[in-house]
C-alpha positions as CSV (number, residue, x, y, z in Angstrom):
1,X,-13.3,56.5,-2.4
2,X,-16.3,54.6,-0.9
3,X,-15.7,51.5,0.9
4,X,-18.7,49.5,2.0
5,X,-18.5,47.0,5.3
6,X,-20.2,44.2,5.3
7,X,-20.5,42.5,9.1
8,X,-21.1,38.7,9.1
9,X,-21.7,36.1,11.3
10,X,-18.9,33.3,11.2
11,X,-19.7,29.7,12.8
12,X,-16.7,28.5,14.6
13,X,-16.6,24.5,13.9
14,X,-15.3,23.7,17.0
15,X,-17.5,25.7,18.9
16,X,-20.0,24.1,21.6
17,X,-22.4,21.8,20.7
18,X,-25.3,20.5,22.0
19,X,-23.9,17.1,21.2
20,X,-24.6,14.1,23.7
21,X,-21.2,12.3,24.8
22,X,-20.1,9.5,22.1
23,X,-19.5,6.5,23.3
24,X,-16.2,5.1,22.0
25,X,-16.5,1.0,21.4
26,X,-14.4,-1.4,22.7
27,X,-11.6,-3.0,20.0
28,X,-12.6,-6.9,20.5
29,X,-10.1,-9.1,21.9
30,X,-10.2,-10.9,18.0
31,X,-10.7,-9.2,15.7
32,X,-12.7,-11.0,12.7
33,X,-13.3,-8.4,10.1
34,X,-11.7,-5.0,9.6
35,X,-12.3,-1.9,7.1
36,X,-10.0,0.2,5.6
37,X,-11.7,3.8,4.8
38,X,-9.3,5.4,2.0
39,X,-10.6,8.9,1.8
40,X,-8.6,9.2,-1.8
41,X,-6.3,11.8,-0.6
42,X,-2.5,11.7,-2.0
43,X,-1.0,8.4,-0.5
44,X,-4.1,7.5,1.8
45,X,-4.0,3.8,-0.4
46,X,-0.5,3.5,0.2
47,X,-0.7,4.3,3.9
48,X,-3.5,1.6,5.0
49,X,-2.1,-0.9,2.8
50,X,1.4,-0.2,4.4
51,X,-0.6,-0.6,7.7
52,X,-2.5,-3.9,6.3
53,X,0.7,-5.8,5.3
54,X,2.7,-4.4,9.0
55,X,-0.4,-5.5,11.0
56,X,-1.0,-8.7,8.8
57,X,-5.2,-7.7,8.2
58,X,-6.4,-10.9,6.1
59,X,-9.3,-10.0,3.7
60,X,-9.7,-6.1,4.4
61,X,-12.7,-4.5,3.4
62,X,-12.0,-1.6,1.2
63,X,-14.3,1.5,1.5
64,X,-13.4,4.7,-0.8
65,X,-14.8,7.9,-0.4
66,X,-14.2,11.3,-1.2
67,X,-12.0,13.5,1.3
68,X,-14.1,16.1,1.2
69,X,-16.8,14.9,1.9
70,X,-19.3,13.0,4.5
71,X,-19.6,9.1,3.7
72,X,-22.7,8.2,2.0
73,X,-25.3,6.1,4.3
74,X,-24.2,2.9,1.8
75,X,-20.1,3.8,2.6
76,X,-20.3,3.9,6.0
77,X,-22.6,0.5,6.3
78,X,-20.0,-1.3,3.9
79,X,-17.0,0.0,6.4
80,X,-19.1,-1.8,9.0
81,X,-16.6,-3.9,11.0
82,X,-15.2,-5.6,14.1
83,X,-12.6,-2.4,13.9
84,X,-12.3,0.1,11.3
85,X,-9.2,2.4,10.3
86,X,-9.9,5.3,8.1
87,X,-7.1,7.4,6.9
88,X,-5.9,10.1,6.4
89,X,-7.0,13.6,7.6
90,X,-4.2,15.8,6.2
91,X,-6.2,19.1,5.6
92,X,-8.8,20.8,7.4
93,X,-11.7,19.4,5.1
94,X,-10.5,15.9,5.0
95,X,-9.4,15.4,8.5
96,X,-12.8,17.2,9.7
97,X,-14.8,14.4,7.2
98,X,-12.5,11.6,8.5
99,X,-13.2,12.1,12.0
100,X,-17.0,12.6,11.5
101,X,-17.1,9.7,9.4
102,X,-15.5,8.3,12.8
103,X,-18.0,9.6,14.9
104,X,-21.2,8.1,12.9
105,X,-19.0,4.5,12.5
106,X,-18.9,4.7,16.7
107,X,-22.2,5.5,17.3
108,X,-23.4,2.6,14.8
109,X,-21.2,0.1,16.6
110,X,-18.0,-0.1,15.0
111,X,-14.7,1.0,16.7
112,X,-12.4,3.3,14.5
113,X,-8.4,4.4,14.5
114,X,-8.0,7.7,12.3
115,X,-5.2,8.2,10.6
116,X,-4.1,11.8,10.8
117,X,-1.0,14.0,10.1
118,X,0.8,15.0,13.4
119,X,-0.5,18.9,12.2
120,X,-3.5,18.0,12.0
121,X,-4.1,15.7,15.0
122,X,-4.6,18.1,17.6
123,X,-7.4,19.9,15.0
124,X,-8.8,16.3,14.8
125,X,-9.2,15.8,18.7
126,X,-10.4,19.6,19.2
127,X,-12.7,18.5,16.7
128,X,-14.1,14.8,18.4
129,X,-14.1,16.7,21.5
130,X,-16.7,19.5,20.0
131,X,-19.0,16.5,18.6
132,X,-18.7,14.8,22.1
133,X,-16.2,11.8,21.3
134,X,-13.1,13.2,23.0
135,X,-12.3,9.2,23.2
136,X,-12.2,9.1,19.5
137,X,-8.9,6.9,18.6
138,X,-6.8,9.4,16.5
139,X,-2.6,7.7,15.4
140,X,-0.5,10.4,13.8
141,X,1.6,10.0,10.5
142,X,4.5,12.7,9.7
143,X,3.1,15.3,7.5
144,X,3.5,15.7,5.0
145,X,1.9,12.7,2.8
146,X,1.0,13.6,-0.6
147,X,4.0,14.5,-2.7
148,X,6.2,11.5,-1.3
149,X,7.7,8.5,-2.1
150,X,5.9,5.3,-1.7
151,X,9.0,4.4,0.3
152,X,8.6,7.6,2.1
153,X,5.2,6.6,3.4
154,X,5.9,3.3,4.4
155,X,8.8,4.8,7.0
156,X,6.2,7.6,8.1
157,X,3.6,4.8,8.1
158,X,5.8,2.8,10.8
159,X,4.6,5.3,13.7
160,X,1.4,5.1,13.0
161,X,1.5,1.1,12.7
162,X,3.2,1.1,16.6
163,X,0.3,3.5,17.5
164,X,-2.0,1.0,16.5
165,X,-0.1,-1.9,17.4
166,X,-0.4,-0.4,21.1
167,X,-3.9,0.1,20.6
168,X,-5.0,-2.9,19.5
169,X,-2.6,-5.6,21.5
């Protein structure tokens, strides 16, 4: 029996980058106007609209986009915002998407809070890091989120809201 080996080159995503340093923006004092960026996966709706009602966000705007996925150029202007929270990075294409989404929200102005699973949290910073945001504002949600309960989500929603809370006050 022959078998025939193939070699191939494999790009690490978190490997360096030539990337110039993010800067992270300042959450205002007030906060006016906030967007909530709902990357469609399992229980990402119920999550930020757990987080709406906890934190008491008046008039949201709603931005959905697919998890795996970049924004489109017309998404990421509409989640233009005095603060933006985009969940929920629970897999390594969506959180990777979420937290680039971030990056491009941050360097256009707006200050972010993603929304990640504590398994993939540390993947999402590793990731920032690599893109030069290592600043990047990343609250952590039990994993895991699709499959449950709305009630479920709401109680794993509750650290997340106190992250925020702590973020924001």
């Amino acid at each position: 029996m022959k078998v025939k080996i193939i070699e191939r080159e494999v790009l690490n995503p978190l490997a360096d980058t030539e990337a110039l340093e993010v800067e992270i923006n300042p959450i205002p004092e007030k906060i006016g106007s906030i967007s909530l960026v709902d990357n469609t996966k399992p229980n990402a709706d119920v999550l930020l609209d757990t987080i709406r009602k906890n934190l008491k966000f008046k008039n949201p705007i709603n931005v959905r986009k697919p998890a795996g996925a970049p924004g489109t150029d017309e998404q990421i202007k509409q989640a233009q915002a005095d603060l933006s929270i985009l969940a929920l990075g629970d897999c390594g294409s969506c959180t990777t998407w979420l937290i680039l989404d971030a990056i491009k929200l941050e360097k256009q102005g707006t200050p972010t809070i993603s929304v990640c699973s504590d398994i993939f949290a540390p993947f999402a910073r590793e990731l920032a890091e690599s893109y030069g945001a290592g600043g990047l504002r990343i609250v952590e949600v039990e994993h895991p989120l699709a499959g449950q309960s709305r009630e479920s989500i709401e109680n794993k929603g509750q650290k997340a809201i106190n992250q925020i809370k702590s973020i924001i006050d």
